[in-house]
mmCIF file as Biopython writes it, N, C-alpha, C and O atoms, coordinates in Angstrom:
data_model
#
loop_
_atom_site.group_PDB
_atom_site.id
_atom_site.type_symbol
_atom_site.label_atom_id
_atom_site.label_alt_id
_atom_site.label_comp_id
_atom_site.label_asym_id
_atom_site.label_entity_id
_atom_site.label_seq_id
_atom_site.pdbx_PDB_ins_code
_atom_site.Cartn_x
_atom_site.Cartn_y
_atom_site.Cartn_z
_atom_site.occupancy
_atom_site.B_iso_or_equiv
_atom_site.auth_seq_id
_atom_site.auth_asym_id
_atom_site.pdbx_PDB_model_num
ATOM 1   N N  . UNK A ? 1  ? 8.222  200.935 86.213 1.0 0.0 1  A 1 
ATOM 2   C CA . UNK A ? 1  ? 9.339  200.207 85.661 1.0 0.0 1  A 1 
ATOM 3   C C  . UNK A ? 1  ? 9.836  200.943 84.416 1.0 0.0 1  A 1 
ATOM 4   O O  . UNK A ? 1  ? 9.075  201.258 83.502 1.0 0.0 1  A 1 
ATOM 5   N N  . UNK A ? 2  ? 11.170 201.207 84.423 1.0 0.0 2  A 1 
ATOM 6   C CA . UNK A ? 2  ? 11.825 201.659 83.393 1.0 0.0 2  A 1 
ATOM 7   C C  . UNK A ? 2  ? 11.763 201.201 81.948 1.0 0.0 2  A 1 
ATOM 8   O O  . UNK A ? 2  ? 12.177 200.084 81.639 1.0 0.0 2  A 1 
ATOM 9   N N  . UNK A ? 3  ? 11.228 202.083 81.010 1.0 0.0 3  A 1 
ATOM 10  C CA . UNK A ? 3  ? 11.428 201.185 79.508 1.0 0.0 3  A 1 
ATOM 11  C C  . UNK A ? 3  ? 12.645 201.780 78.915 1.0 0.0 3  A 1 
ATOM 12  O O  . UNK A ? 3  ? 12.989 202.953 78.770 1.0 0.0 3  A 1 
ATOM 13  N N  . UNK A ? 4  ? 13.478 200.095 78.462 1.0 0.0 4  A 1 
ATOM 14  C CA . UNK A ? 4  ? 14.629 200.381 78.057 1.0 0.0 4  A 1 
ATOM 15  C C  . UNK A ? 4  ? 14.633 200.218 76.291 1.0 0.0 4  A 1 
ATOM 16  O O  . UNK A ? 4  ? 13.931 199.421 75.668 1.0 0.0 4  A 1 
ATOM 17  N N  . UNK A ? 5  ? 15.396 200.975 75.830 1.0 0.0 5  A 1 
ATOM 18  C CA . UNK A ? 5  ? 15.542 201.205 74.320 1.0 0.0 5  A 1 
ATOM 19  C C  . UNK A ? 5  ? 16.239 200.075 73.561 1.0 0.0 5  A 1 
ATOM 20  O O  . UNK A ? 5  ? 17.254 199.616 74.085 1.0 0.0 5  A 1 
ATOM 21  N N  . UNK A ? 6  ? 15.855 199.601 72.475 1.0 0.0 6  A 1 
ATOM 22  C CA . UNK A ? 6  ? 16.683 198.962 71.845 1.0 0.0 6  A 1 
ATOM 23  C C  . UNK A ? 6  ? 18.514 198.549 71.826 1.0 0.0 6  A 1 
ATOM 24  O O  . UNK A ? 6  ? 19.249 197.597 71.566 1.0 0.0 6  A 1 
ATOM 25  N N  . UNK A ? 7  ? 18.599 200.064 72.317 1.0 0.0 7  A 1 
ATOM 26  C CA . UNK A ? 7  ? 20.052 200.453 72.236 1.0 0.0 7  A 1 
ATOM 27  C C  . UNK A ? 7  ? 20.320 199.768 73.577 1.0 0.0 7  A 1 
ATOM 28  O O  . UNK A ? 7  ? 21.224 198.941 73.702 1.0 0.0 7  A 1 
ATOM 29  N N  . UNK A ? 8  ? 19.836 199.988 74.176 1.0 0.0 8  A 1 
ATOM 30  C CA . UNK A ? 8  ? 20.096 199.953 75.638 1.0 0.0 8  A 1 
ATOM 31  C C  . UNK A ? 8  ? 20.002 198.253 75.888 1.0 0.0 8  A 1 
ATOM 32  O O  . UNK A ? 8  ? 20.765 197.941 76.802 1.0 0.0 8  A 1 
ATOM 33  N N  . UNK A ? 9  ? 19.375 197.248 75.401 1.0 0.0 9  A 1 
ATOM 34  C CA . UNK A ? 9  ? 19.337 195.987 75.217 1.0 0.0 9  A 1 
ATOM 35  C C  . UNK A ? 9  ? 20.493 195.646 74.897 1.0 0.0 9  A 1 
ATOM 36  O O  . UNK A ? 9  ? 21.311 194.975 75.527 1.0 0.0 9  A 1 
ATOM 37  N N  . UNK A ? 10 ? 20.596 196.398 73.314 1.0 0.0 10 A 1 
ATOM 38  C CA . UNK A ? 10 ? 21.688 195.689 72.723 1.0 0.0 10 A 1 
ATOM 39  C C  . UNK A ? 10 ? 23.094 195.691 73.705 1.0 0.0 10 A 1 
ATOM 40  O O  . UNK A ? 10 ? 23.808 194.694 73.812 1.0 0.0 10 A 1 
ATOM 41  N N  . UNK A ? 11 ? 23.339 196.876 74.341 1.0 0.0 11 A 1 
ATOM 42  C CA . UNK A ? 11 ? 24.154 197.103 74.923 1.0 0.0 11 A 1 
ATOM 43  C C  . UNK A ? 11 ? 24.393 196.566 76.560 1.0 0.0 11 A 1 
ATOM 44  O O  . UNK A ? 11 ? 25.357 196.698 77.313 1.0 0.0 11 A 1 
ATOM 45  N N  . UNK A ? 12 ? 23.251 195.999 76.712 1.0 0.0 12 A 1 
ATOM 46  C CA . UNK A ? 12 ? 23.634 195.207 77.964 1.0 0.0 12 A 1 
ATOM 47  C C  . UNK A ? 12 ? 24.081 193.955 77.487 1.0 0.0 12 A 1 
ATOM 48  O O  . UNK A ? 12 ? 24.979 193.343 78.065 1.0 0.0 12 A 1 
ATOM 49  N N  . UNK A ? 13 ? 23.402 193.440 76.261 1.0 0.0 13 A 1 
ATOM 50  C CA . UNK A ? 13 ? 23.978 192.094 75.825 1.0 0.0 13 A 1 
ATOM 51  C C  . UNK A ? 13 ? 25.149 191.836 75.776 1.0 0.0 13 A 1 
ATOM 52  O O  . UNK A ? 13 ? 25.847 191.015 76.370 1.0 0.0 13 A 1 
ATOM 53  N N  . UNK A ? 14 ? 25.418 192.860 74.751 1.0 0.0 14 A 1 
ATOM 54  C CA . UNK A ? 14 ? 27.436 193.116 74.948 1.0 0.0 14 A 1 
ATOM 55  C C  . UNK A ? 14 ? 28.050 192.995 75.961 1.0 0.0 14 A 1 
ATOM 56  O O  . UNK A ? 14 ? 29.004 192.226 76.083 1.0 0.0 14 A 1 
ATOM 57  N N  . UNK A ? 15 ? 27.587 193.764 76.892 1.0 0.0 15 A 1 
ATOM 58  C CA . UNK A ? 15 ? 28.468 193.753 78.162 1.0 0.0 15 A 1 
ATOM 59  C C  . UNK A ? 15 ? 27.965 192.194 78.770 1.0 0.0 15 A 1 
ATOM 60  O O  . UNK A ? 15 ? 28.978 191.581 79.106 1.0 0.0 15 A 1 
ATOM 61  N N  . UNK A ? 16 ? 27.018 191.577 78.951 1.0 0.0 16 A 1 
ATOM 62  C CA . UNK A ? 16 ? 26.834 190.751 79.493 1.0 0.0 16 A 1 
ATOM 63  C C  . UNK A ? 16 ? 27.751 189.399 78.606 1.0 0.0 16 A 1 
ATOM 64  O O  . UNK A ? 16 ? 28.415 188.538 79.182 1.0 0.0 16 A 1 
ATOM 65  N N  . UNK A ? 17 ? 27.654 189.457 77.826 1.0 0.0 17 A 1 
ATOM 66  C CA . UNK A ? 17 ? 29.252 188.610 76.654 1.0 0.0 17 A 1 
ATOM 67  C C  . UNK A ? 17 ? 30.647 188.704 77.032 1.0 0.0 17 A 1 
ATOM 68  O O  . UNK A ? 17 ? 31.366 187.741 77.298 1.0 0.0 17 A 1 
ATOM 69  N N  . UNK A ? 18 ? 30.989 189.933 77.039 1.0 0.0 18 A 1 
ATOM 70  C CA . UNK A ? 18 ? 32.319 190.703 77.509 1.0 0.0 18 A 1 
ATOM 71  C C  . UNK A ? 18 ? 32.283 189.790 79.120 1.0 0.0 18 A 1 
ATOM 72  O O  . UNK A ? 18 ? 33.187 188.962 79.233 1.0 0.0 18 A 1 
ATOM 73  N N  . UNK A ? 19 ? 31.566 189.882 79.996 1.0 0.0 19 A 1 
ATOM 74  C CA . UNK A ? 19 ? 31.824 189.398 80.994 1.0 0.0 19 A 1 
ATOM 75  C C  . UNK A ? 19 ? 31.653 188.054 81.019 1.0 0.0 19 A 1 
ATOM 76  O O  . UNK A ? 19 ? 32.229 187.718 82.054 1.0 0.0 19 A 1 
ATOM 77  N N  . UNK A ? 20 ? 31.100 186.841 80.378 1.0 0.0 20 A 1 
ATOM 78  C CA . UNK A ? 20 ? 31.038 185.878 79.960 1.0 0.0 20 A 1 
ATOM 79  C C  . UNK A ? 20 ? 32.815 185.494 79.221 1.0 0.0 20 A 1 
ATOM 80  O O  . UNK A ? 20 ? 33.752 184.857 79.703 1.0 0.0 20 A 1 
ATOM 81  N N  . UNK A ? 21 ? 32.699 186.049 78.208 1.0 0.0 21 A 1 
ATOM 82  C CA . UNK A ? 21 ? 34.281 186.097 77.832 1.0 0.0 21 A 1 
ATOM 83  C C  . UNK A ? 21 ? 35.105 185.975 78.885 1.0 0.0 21 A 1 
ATOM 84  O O  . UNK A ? 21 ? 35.660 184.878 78.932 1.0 0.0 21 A 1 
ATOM 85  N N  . UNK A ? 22 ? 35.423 186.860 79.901 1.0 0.0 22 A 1 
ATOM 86  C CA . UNK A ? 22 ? 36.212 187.253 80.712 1.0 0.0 22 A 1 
ATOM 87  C C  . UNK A ? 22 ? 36.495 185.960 81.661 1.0 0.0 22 A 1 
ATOM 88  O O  . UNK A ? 22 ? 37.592 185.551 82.041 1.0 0.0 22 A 1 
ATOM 89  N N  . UNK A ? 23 ? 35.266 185.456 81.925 1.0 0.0 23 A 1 
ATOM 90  C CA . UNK A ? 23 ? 34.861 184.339 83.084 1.0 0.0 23 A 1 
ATOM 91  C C  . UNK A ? 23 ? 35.655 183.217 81.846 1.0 0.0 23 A 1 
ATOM 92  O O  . UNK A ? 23 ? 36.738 182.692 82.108 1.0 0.0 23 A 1 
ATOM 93  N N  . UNK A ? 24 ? 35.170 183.051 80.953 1.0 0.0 24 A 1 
ATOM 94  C CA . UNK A ? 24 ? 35.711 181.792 80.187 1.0 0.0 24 A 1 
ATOM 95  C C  . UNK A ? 24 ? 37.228 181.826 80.349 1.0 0.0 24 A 1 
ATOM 96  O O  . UNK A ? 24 ? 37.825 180.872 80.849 1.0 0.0 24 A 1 
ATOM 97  N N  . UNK A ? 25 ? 37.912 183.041 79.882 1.0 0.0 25 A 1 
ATOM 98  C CA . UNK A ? 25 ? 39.210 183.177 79.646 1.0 0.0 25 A 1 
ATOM 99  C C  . UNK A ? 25 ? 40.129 182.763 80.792 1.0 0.0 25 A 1 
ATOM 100 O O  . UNK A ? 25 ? 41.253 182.261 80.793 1.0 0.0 25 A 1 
ATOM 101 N N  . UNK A ? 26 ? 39.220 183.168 81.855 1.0 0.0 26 A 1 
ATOM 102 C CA . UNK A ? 26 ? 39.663 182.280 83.269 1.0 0.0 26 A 1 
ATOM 103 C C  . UNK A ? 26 ? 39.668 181.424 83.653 1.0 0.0 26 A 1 
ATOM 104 O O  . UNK A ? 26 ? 40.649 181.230 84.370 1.0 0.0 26 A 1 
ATOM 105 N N  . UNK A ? 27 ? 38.808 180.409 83.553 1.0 0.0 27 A 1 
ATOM 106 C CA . UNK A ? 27 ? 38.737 179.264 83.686 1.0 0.0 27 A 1 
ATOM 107 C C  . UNK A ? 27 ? 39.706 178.337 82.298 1.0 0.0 27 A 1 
ATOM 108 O O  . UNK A ? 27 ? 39.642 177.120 82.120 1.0 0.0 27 A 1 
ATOM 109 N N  . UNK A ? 28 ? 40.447 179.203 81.568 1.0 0.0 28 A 1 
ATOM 110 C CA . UNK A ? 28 ? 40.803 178.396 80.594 1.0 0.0 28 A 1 
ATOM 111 C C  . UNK A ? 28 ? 42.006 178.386 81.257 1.0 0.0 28 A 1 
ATOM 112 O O  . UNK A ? 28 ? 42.596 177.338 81.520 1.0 0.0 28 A 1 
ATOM 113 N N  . UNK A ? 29 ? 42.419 179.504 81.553 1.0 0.0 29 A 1 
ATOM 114 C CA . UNK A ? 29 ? 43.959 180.065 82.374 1.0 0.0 29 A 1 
ATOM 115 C C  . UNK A ? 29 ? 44.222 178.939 83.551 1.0 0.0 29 A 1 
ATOM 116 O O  . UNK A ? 29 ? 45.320 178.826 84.096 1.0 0.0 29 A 1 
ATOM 117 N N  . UNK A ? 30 ? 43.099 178.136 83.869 1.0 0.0 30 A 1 
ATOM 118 C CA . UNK A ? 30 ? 43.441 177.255 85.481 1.0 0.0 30 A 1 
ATOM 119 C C  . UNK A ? 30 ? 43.190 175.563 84.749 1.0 0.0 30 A 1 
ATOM 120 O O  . UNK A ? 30 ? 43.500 174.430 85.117 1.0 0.0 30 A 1 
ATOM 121 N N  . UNK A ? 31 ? 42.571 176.053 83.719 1.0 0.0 31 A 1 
ATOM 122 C CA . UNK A ? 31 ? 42.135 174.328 83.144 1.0 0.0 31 A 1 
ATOM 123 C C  . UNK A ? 31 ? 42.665 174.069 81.531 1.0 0.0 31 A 1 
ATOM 124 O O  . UNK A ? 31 ? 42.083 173.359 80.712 1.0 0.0 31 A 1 
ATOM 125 N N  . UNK A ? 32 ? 43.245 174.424 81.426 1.0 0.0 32 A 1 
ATOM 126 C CA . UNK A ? 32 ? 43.744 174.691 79.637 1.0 0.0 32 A 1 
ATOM 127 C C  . UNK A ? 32 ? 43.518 172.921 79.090 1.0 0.0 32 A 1 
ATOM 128 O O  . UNK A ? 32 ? 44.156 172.727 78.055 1.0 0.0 32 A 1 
ATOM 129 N N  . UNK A ? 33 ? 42.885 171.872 79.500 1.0 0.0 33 A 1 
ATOM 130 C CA . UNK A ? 33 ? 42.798 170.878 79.186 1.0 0.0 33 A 1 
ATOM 131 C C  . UNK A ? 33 ? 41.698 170.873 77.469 1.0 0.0 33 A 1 
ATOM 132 O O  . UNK A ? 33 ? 40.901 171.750 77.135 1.0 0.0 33 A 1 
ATOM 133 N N  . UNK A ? 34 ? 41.891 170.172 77.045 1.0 0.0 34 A 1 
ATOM 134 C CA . UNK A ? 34 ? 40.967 169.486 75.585 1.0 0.0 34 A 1 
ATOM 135 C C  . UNK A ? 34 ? 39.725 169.522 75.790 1.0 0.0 34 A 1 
ATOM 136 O O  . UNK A ? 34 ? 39.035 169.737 74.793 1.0 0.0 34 A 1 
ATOM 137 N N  . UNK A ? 35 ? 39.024 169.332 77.108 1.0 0.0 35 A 1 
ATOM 138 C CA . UNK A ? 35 ? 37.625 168.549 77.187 1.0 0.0 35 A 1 
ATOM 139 C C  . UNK A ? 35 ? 36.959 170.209 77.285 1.0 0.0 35 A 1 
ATOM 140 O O  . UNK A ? 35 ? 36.111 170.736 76.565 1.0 0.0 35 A 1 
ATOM 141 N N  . UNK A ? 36 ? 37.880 170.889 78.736 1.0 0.0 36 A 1 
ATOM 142 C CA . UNK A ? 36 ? 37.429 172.085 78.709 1.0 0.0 36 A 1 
ATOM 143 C C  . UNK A ? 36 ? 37.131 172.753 77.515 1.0 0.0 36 A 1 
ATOM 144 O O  . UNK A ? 36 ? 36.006 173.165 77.233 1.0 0.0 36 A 1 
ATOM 145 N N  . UNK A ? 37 ? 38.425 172.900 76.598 1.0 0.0 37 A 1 
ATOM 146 C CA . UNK A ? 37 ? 38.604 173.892 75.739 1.0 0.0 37 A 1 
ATOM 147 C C  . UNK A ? 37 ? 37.467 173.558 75.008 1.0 0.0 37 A 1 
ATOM 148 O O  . UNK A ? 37 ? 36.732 174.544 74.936 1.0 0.0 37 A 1 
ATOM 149 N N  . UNK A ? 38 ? 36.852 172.252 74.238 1.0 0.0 38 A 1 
ATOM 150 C CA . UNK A ? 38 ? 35.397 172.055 73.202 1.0 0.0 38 A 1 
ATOM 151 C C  . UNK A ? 38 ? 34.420 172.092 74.334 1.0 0.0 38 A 1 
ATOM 152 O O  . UNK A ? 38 ? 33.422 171.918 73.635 1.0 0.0 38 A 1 
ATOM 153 N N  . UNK A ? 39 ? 33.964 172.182 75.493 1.0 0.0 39 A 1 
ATOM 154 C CA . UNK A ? 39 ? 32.892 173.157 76.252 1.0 0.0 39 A 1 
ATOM 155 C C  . UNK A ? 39 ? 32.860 173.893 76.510 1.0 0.0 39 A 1 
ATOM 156 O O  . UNK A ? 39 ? 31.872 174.294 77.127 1.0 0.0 39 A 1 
ATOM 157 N N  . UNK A ? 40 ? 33.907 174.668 76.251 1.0 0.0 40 A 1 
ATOM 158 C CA . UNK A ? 40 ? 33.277 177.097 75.974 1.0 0.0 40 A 1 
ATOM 159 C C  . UNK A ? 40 ? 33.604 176.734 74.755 1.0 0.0 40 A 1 
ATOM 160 O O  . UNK A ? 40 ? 33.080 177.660 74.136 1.0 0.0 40 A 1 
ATOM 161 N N  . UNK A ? 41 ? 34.203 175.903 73.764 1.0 0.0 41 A 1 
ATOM 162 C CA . UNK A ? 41 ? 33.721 176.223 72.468 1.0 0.0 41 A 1 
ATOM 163 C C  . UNK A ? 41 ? 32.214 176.409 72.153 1.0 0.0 41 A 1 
ATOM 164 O O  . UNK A ? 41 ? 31.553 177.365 71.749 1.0 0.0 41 A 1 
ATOM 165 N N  . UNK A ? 42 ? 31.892 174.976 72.531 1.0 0.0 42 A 1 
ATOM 166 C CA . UNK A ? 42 ? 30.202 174.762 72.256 1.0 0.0 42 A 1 
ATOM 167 C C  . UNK A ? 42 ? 29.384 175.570 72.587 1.0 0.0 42 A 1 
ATOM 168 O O  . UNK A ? 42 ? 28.362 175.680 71.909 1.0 0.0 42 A 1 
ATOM 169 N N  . UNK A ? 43 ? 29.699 176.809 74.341 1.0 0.0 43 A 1 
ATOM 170 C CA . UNK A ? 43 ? 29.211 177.509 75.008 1.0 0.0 43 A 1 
ATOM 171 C C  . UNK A ? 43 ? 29.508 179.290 73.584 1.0 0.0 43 A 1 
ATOM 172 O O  . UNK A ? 43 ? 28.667 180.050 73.105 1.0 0.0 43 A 1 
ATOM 173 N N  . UNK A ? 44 ? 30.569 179.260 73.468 1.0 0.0 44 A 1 
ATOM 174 C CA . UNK A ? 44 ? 30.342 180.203 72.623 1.0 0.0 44 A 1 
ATOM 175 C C  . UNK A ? 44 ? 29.719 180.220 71.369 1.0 0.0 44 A 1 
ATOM 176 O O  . UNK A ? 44 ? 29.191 181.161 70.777 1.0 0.0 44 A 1 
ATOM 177 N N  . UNK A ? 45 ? 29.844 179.149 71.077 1.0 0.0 45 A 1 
ATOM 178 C CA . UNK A ? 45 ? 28.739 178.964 69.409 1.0 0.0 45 A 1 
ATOM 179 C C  . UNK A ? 45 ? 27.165 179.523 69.760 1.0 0.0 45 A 1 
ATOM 180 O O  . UNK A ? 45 ? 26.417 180.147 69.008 1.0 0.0 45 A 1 
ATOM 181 N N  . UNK A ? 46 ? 26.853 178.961 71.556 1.0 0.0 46 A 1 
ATOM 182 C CA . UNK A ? 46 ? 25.401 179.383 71.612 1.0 0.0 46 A 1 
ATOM 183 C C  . UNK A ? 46 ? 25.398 180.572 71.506 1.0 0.0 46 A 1 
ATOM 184 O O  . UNK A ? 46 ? 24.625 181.154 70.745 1.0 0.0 46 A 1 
ATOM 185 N N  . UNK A ? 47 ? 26.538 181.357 72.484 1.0 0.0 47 A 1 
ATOM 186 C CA . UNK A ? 47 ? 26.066 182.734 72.824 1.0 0.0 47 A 1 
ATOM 187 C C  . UNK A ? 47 ? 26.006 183.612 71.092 1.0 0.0 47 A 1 
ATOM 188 O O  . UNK A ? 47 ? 25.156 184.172 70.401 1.0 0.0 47 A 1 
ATOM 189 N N  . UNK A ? 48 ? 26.888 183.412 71.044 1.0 0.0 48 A 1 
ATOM 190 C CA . UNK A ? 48 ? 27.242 184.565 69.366 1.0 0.0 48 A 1 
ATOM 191 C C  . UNK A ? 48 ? 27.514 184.162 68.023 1.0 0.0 48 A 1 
ATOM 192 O O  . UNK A ? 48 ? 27.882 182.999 67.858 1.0 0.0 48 A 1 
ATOM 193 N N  . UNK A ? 49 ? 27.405 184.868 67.095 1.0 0.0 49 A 1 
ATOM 194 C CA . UNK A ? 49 ? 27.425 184.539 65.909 1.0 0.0 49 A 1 
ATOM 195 C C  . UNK A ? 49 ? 28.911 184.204 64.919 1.0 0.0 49 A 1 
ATOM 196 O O  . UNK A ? 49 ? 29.223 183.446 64.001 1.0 0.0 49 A 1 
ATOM 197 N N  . UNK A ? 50 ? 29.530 185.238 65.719 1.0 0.0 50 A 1 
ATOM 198 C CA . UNK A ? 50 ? 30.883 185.151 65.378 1.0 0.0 50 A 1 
ATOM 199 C C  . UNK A ? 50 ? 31.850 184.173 66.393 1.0 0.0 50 A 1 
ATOM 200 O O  . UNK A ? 50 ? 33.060 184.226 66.613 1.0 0.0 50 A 1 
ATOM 201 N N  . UNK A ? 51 ? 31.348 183.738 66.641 1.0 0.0 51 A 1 
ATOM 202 C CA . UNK A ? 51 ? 32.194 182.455 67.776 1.0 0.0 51 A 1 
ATOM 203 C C  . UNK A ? 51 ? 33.281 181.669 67.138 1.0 0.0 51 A 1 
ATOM 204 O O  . UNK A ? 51 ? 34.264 181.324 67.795 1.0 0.0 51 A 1 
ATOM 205 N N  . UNK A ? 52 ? 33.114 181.315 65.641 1.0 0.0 52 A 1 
ATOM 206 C CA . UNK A ? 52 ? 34.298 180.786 64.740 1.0 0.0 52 A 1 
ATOM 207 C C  . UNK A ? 52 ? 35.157 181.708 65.011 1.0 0.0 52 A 1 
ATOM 208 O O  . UNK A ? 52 ? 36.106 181.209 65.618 1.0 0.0 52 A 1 
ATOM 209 N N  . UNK A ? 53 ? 35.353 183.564 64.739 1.0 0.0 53 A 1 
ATOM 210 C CA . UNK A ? 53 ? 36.098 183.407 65.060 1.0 0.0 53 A 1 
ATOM 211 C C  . UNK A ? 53 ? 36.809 183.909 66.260 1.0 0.0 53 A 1 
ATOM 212 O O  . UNK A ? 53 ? 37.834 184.537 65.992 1.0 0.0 53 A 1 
ATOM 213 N N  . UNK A ? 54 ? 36.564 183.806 67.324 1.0 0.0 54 A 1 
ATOM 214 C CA . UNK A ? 54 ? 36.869 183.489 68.578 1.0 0.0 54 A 1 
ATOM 215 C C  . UNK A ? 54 ? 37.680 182.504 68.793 1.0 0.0 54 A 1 
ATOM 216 O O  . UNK A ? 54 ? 38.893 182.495 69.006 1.0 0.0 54 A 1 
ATOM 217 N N  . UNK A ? 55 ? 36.741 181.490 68.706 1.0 0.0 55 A 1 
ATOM 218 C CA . UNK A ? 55 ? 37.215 180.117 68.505 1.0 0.0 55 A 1 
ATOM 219 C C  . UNK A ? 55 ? 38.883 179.945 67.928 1.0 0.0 55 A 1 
ATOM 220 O O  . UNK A ? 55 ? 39.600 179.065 68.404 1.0 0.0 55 A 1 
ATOM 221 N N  . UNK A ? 56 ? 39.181 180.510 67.289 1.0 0.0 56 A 1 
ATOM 222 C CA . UNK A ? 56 ? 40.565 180.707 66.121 1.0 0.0 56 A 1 
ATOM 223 C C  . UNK A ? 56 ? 41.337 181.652 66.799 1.0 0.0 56 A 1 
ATOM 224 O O  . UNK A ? 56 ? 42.556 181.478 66.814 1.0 0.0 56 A 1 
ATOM 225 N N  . UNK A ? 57 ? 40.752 182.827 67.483 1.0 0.0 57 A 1 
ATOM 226 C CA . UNK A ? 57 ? 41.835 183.753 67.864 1.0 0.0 57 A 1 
ATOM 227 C C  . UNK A ? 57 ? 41.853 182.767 69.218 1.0 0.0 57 A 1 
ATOM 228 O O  . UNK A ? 57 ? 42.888 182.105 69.150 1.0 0.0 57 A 1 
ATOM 229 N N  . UNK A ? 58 ? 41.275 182.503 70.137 1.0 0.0 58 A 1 
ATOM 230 C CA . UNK A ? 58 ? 41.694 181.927 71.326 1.0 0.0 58 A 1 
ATOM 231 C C  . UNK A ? 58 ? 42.233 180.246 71.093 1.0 0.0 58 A 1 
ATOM 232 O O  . UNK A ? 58 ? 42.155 179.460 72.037 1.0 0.0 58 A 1 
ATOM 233 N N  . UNK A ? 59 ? 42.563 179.982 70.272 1.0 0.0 59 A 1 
ATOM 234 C CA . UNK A ? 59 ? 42.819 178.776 69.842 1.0 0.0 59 A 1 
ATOM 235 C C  . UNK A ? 59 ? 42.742 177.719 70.375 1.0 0.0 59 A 1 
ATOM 236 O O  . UNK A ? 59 ? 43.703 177.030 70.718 1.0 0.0 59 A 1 
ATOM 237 N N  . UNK A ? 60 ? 41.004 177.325 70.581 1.0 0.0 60 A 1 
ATOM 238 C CA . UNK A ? 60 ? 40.638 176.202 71.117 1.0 0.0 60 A 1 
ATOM 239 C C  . UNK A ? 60 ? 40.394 175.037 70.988 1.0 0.0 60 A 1 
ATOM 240 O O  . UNK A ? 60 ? 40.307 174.115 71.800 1.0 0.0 60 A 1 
ATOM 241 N N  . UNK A ? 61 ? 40.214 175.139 69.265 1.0 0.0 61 A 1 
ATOM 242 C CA . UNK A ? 61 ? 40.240 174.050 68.529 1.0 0.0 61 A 1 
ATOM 243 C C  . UNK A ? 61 ? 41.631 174.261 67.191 1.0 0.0 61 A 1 
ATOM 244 O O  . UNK A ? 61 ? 42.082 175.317 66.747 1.0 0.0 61 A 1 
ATOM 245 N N  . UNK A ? 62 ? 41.965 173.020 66.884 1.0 0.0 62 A 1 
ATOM 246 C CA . UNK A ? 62 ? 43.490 173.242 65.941 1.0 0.0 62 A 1 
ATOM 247 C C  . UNK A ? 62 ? 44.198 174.005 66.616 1.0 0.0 62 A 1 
ATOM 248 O O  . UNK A ? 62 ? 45.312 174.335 66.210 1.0 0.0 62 A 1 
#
């Protein structure tokens, strides 16, 4: 079994976000409703640190 590097973690995480993102942004595009929009809020607060501001550029809340 392959040992993967720090780098190499970090960097699947990213990508595994990026595609998380991607999936959210879609489902916002077919459901743009209120209830949706504060459950990938809540969903992005888990994933990342910077999710506020996400949250603000995709304007899900205010």
């Amino acid at each position: 079994m392959p040992v993967i590097s720090e780098r190499g973690k970090e960097l699947k995480r990213r990508r595994h976000r990026a595609k998380s993102y991607t999936k959210f942004k879609a489902i916002l595009a077919k459901n743009p409703s209120g209830e949706m929009k504060a459950r990938i809020a809540e969903k992005l607060r888990r994933m990342t640190p910077s999710a506020e501001q996400l949250i603000k550029e995709w304007k899900l809340i205010g």
